[in-house]
Residue frames as qw, qx, qy, qz and C-alpha x, y, z in Angstrom:
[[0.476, 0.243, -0.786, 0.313, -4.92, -115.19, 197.69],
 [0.775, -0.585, -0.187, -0.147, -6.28, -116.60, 201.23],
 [0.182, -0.840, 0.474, -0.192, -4.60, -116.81, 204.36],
 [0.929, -0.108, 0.319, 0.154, -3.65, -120.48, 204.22],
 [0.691, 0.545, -0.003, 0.475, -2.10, -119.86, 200.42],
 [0.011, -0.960, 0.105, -0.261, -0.59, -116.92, 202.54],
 [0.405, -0.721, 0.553, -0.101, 1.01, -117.97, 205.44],
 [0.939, 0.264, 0.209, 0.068, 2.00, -121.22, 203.29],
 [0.540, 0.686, -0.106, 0.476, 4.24, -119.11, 201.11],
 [0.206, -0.839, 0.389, -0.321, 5.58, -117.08, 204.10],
 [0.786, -0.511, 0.345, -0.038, 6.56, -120.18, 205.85],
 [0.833, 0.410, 0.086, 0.362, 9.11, -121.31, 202.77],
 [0.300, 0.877, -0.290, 0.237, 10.57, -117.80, 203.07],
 [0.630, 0.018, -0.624, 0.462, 14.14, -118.12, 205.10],
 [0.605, -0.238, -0.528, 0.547, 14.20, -116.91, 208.73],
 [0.160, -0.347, -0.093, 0.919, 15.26, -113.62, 209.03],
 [0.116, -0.089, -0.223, -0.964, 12.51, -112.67, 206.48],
 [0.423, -0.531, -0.729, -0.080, 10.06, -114.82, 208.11],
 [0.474, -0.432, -0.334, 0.691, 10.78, -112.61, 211.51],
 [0.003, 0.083, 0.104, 0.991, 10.73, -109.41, 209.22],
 [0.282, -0.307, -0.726, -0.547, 7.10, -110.26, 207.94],
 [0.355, -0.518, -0.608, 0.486, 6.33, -111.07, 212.25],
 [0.193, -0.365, -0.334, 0.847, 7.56, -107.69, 213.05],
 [0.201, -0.163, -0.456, -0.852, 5.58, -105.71, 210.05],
 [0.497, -0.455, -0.703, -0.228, 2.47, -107.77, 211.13],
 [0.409, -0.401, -0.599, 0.559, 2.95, -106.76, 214.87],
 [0.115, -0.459, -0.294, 0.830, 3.44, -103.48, 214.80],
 [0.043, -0.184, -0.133, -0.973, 0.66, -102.92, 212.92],
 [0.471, -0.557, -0.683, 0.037, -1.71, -104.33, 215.43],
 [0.209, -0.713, 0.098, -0.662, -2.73, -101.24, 217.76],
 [0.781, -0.252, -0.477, 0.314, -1.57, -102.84, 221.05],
 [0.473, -0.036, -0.656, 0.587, -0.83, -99.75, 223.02],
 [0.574, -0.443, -0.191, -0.661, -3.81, -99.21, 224.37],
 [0.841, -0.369, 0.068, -0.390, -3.21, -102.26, 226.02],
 [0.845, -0.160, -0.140, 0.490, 0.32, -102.60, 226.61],
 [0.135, -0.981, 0.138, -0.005, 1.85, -99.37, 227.87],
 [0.882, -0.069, -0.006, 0.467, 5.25, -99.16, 227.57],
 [0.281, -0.869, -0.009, 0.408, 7.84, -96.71, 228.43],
 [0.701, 0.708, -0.073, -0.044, 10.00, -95.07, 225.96],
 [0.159, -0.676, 0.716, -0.066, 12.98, -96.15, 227.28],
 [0.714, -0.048, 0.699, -0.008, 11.91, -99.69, 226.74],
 [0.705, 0.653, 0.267, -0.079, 10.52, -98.70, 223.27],
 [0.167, 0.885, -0.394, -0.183, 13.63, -97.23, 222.35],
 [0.388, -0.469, 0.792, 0.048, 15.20, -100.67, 223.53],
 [0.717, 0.246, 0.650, 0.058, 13.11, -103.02, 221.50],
 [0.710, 0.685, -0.004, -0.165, 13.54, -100.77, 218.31],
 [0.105, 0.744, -0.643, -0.148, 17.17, -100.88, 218.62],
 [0.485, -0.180, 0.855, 0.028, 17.40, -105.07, 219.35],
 [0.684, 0.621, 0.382, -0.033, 14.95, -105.23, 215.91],
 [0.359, 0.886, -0.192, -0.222, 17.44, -103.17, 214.17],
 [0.151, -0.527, 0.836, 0.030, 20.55, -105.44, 215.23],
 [0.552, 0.072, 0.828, 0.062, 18.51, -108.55, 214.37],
 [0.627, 0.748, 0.205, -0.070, 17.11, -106.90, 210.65],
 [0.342, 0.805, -0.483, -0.041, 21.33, -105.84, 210.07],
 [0.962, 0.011, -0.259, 0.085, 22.57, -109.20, 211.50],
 [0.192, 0.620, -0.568, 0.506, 24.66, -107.40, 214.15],
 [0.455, -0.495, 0.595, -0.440, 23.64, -109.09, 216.87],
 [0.218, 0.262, -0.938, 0.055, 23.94, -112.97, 217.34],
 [0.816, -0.170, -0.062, -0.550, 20.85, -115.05, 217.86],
 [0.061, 0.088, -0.969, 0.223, 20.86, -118.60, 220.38],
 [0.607, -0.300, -0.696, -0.238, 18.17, -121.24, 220.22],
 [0.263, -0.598, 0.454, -0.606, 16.76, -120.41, 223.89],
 [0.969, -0.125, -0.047, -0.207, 15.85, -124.11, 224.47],
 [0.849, 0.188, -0.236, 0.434, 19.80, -125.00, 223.55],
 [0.131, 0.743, -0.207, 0.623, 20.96, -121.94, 225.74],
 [0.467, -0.666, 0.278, -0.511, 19.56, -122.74, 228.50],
 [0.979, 0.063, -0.187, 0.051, 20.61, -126.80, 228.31],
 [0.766, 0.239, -0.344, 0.488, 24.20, -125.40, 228.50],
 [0.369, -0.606, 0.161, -0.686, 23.39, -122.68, 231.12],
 [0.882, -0.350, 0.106, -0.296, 22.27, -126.10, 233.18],
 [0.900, 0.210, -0.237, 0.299, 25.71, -127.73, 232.06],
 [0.316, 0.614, -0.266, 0.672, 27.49, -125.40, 232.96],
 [0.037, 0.567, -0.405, 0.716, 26.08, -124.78, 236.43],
 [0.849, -0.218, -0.002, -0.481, 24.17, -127.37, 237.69]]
């Protein structure tokens, strides 16, 4: 299979396993070498991946967030 026929198929999949597929793909890029991060942050980003892979936490379109953010206070 090629990566067109690849990411082709991935893009059909729905959402939340598109996003899985992301995060797999990220973290296995070797990136801290060149991004340091602190384990308090790491600790934060595994937990907010864990609430968006069990659907406890509540995703918002940040384009439509911030529209009503600007309704709201503007």
């Amino acid at each position: 299979m090629n990566i067109e026929t690849i990411a082709e198929q991935a893009l059909k999949l729905e959402p939340t396993s598109r996003a899985y597929i992301a995060e797999i793909l990220l973290e296995s890029l070797d990136y801290e070498e060149d991004f340091i991060v602190s384990e308090a942050w790491r600790q934060e980003i595994q937990k907010r991946c864990k609430e968006i892979d069990t659907n406890s936490s509540i995703l918002v379109d940040g384009e439509q967030f911030m529209a009503e953010l600007k309704l709201r206070y503007l």
